[in-house]
N, C-alpha and C positions, 0 to 999 in steps of 0.2 A: 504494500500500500504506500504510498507518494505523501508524499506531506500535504497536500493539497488537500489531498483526499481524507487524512487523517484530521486536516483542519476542518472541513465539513462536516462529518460524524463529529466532533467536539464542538461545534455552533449546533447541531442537530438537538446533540444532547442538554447541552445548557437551555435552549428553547423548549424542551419539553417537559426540562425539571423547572423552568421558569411559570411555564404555564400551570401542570399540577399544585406548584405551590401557591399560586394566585387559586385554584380552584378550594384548595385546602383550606387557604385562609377567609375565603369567602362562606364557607362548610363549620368550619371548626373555631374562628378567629384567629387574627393576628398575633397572641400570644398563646395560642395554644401549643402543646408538645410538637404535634405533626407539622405547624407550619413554621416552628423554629428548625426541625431535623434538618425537610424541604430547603429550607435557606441556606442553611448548613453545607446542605450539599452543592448547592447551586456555588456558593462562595468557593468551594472545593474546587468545582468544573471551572468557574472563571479564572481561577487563578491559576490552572493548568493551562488557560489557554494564552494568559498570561506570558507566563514560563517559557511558554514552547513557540508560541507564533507573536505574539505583540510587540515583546522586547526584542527579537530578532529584528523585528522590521524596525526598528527605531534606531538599531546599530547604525543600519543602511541610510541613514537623510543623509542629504547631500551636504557637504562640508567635513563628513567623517567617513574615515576611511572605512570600509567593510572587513571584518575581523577576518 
């Protein structure tokens, strides 16, 4: 799998755990157990994509050299 593609299934996923935890919280409330986990995880997923695809691309702006 290509990183592209890897970066796609990682927006796919964050999108979906974004969306059930909107669902949850609208179900259970905004401090309920489920829709802290929900958050939880979604923070998890962003920050993987963080990690692996955002800071990458921020090496690359123009004026700095690409690692």
């Amino acid at each position: 799998m290509n990183k592209y593609s890897m970066e796609q299934l990682l927006l796919r996923r964050i999108n979906k755990t974004r969306d059930e935890m909107i669902q949850t919280a609208q179900k259970t409330g905004l401090n309920s157990l489920e829709t802290i986990k929900q958050s939880q995880k979604l923070d998890r997923l962003i920050y993987l994509h963080l990690l692996h695809f955002s800071i990458n691309k921020t090496n690359n702006c123009v004026g700095y050299p690409a690692s």
